[in-house]
C-alpha positions as a LaTeX table, in Angstrom:
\begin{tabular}{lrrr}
\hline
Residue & $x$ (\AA) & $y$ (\AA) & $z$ (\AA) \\
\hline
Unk1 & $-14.79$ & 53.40 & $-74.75$ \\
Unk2 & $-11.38$ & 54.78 & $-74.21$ \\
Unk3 & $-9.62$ & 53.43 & $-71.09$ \\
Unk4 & $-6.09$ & 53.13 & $-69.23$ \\
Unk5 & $-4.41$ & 50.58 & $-67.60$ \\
Unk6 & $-6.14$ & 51.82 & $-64.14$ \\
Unk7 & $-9.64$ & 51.44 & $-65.53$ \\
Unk8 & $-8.13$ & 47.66 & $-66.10$ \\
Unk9 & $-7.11$ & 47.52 & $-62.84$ \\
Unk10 & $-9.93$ & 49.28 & $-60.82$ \\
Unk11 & $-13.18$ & 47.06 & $-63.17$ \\
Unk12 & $-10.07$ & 43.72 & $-61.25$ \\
Unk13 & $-10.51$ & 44.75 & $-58.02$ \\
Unk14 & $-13.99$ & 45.70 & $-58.03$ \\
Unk15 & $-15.40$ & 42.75 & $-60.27$ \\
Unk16 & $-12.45$ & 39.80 & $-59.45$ \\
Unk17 & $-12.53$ & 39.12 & $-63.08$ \\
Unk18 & $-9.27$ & 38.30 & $-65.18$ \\
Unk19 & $-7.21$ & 41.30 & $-66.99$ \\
Unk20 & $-8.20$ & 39.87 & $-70.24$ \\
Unk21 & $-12.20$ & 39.81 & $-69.62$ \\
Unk22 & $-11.96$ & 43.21 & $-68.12$ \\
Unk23 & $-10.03$ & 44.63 & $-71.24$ \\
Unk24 & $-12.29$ & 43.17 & $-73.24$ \\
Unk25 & $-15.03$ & 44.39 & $-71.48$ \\
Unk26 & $-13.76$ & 48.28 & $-71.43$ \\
Unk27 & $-13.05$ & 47.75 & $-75.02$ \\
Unk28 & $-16.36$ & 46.62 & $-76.10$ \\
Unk29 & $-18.54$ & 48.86 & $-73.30$ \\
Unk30 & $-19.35$ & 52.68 & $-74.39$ \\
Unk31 & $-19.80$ & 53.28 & $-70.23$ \\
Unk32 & $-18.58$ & 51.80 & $-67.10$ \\
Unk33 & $-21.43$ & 50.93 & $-65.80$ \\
Unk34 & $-21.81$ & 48.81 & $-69.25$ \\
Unk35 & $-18.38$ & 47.23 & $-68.74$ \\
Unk36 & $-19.30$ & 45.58 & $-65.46$ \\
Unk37 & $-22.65$ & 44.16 & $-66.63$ \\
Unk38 & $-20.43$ & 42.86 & $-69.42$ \\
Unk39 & $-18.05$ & 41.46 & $-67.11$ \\
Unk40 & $-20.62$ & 39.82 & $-64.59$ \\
Unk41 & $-22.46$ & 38.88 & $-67.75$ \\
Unk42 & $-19.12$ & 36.62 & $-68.86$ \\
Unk43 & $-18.68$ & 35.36 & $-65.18$ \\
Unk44 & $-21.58$ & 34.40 & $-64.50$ \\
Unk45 & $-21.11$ & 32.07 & $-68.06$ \\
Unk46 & $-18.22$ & 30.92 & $-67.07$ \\
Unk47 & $-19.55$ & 29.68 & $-63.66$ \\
Unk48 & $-22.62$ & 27.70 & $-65.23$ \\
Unk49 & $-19.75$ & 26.34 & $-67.84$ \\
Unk50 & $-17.57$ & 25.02 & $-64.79$ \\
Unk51 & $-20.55$ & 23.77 & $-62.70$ \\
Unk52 & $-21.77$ & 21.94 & $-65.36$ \\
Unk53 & $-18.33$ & 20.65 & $-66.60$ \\
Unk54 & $-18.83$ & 17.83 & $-64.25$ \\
Unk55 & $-15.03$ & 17.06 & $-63.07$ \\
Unk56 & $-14.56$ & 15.96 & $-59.63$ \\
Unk57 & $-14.09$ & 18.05 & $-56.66$ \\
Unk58 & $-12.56$ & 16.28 & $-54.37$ \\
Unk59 & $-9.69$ & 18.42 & $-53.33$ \\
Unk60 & $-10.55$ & 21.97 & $-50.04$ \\
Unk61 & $-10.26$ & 21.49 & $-47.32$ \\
Unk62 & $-12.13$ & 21.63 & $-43.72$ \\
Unk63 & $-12.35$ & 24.69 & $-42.16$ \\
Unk64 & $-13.43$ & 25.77 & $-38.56$ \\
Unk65 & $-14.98$ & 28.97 & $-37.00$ \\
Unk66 & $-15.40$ & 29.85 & $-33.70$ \\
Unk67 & $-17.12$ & 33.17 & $-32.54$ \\
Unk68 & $-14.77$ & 34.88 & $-30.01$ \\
Unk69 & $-16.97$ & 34.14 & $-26.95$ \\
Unk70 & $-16.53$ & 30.86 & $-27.58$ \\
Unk71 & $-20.67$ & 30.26 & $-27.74$ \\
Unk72 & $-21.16$ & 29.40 & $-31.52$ \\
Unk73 & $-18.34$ & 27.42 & $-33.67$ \\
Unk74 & $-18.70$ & 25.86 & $-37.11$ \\
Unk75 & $-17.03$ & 22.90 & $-39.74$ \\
Unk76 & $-17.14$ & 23.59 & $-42.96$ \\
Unk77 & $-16.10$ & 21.18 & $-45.86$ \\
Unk78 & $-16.07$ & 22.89 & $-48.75$ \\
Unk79 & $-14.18$ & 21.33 & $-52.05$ \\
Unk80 & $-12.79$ & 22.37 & $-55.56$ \\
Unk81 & $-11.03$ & 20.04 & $-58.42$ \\
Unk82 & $-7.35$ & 20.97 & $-57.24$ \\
Unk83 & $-5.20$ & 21.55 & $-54.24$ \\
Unk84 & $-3.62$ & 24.46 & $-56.40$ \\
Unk85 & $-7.43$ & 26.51 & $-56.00$ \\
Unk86 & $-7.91$ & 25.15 & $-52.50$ \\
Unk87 & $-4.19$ & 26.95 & $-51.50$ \\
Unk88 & $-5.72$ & 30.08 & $-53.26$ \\
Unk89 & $-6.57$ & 33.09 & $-51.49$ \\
Unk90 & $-10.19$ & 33.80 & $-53.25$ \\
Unk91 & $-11.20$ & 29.98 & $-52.26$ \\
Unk92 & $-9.63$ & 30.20 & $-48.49$ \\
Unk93 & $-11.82$ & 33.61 & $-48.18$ \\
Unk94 & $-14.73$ & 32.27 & $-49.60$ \\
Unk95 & $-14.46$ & 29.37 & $-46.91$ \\
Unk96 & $-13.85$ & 32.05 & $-44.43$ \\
Unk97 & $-16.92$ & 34.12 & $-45.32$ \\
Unk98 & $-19.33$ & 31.04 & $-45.44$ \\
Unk99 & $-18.23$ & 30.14 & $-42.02$ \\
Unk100 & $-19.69$ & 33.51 & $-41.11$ \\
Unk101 & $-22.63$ & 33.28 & $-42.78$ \\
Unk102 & $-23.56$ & 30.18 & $-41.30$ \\
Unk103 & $-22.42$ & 30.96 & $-37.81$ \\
Unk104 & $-24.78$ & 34.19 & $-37.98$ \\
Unk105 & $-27.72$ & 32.70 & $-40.25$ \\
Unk106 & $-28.00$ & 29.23 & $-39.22$ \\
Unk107 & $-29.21$ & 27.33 & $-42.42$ \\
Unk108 & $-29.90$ & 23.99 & $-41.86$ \\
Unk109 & $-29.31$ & 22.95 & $-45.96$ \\
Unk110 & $-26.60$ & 23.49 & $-48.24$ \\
Unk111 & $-29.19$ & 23.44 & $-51.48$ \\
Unk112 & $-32.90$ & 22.35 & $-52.11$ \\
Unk113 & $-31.51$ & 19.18 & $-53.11$ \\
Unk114 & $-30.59$ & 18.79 & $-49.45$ \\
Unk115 & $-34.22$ & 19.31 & $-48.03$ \\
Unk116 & $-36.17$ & 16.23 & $-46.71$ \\
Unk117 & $-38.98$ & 15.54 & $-49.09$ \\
Unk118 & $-40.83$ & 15.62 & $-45.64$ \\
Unk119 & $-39.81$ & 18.97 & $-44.98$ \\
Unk120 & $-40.94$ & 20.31 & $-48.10$ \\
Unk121 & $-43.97$ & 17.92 & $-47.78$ \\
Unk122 & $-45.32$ & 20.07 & $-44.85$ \\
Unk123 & $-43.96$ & 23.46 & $-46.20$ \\
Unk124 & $-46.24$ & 22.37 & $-49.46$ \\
Unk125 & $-49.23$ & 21.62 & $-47.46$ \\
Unk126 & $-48.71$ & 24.83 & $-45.63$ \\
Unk127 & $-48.51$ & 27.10 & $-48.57$ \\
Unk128 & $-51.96$ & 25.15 & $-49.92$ \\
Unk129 & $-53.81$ & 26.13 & $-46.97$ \\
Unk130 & $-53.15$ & 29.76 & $-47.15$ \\
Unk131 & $-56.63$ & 31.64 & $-47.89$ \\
Unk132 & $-54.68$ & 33.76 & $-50.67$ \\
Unk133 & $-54.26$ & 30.87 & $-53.05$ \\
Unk134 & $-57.87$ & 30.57 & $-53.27$ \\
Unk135 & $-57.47$ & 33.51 & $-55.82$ \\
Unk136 & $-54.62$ & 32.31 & $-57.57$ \\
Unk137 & $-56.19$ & 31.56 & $-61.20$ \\
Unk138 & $-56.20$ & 27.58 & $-61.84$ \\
Unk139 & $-53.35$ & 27.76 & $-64.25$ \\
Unk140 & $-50.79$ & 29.81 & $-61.99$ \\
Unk141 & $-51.79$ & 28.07 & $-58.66$ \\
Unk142 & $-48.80$ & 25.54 & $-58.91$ \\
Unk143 & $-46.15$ & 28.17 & $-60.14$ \\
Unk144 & $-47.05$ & 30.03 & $-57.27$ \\
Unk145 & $-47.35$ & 27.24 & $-54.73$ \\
Unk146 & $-44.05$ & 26.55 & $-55.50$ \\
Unk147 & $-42.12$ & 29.87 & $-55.41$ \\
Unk148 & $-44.19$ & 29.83 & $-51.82$ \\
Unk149 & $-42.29$ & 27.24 & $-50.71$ \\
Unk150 & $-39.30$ & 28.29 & $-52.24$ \\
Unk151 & $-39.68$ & 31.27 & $-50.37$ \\
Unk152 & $-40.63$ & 29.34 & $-46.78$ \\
Unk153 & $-37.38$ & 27.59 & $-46.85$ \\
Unk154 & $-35.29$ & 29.69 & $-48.77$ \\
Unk155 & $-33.90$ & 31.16 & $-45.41$ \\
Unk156 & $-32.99$ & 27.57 & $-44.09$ \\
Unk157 & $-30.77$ & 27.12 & $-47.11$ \\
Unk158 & $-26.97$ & 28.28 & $-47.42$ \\
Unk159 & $-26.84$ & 28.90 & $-51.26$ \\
Unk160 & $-30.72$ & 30.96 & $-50.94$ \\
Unk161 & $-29.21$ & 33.06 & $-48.17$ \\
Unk162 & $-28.92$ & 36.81 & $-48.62$ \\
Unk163 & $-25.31$ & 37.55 & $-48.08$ \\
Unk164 & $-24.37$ & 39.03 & $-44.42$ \\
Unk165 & $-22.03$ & 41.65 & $-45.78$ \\
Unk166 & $-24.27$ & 42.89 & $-49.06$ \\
Unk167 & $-28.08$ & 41.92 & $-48.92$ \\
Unk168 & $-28.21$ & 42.36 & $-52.80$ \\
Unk169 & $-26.05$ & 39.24 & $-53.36$ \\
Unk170 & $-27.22$ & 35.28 & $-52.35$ \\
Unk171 & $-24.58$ & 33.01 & $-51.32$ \\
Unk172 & $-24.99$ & 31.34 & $-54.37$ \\
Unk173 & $-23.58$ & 33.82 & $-56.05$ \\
Unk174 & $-20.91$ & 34.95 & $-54.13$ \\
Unk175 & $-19.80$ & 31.01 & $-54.92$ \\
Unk176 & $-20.11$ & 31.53 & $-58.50$ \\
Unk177 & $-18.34$ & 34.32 & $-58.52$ \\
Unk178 & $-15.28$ & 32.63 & $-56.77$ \\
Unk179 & $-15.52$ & 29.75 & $-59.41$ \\
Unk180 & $-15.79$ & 32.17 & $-62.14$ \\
Unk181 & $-12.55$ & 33.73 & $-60.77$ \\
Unk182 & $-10.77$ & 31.02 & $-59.86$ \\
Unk183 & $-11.86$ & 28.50 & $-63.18$ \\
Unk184 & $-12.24$ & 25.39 & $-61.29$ \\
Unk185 & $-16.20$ & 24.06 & $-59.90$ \\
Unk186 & $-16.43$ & 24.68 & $-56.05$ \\
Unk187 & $-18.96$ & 22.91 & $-53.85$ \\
Unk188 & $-20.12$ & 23.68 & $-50.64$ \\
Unk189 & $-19.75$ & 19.85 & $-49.44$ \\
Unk190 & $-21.65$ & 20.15 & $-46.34$ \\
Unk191 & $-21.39$ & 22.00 & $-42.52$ \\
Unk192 & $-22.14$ & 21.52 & $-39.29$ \\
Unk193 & $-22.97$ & 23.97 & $-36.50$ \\
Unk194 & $-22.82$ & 23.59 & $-33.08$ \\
Unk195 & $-24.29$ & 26.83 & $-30.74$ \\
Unk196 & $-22.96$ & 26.40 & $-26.64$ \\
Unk197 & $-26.43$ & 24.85 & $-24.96$ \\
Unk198 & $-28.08$ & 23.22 & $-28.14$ \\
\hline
\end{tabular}
C-alpha cells in the first residue's frame, strides 16, 4: 500500500503503536483497515511477550480518585518494572482511567486468580442447578459450566470489565495495550474502594 508520513502518524495516534510497527504495518497492508489488524495483531504479541517475560514490577505508584461530590473515592496500586514507565504519560493515564472504572463499576477482584475458591464454589453450584444444563450434552456440560461462571463473575472482576468509555474493549486489554506501548509488564497490584455510607 502506498502511504505518507501522515498515514504514519494518524495509524500512532489512533493505534498507540511505535513509528516503526506502524510503517511496517502500512508497508505490508494492501488497506487500512488491514494495517491496524496488523498493528493490534503485533501488540497484542508483544504484550503476551512482556507479561510472560517474568521481570519484576515493583516500581508505579499509588494513585487516588475521588468523585467530585466527595461520595465515592478510590486507591489504586498499580506497578511496572521502572520508574522511567511509571513517570510516563500512557502508564499515569492508564492509572487514571482504572480509577474510573472502578469508582463507576465496583469490581471486587483484580483477576480470577483473585476470587475466593468459596466464591467460585457457590457461583459453580449455582450454574449446576440451572434447568438449562440438563440439555447440555455430557461431553460439553463442563466447558459450559465453566464459561457460566466465568460469565457470573466476570462483572466482579477489573481485568473482565467492559471498558466505561468503549464497551467493545475489556480492561484487560486496554492494559495490554499500554504494555504493548510502553514495552515494560504492568500489573494492576490491587485497589480499594471506599463509597460515603458503606
Amino acid at each position: 500500500m502506498n502511504y505518507a508520513a501522515t498515514d504514519v502518524k494518524k495509524l500512532r495516534e489512533e493505534t498507540g503503536a511505535t513509528f516503526a510497527d506502524c510503517k511496517n504495518a502500512l508497508s505490508e497492508a494492501t488497506s487500512w483497515d488491514e494495517a491496524v489488524k496488523l498493528v493490534d495483531a503485533r501488540s497484542g504479541r508483544k504484550a503476551e511477550k512482556m507479561i510472560a517475560s517474568g521481570r519484576e514490577t515493583k516500581e508505579g505508584g499509588v494513585f487516588a480518585y475521588v468523585h467530585h461530590n466527595h461520595s465515592v473515592g478510590v486507591l489504586l496500586e498499580l506497578n511496572c518494572s521502572t520508574d522511567f514507565v511509571a513517570r510516563s504519560e500512557s502508564f499515569r493515564t492508564l492509572a487514571s482511567e482504572l480509577a474510573l472504572q472502578i469508582t463507576g463499576l465496583a469490581p471486587k477482584y483484580v483477576s480470577f486468580e483473585d476470587v475466593p475458591a468459596e466464591v467460585l464454589d457457590e457461583a459453580r453450584r449455582q450454574a449446576a442447578e440451572d434447568p438449562s444444563m440438563e440439555r447440555v450434552p455430557e461431553g460439553r456440560r463442563e466447558e459450559v459450566l465453566s464459561n457460566k461462571v466465568k460469565k457470573t463473575i466476570g462483572d466482579q472482576v477489573l481485568l473482565q470489565q467492559p471498558w466505561v468509555k468503549d464497551e467493545s474493549v475489556n480492561v484487560g486489554d486496554l492494559v495490554r495495550k499500554v504494555i504493548a506501548e510502553t514495552g515494560e509488564n504492568i500489573v494492576v497490584r490491587r485497589f480499594s474502594r471506599f463509597k460515603l455510607g458503606e
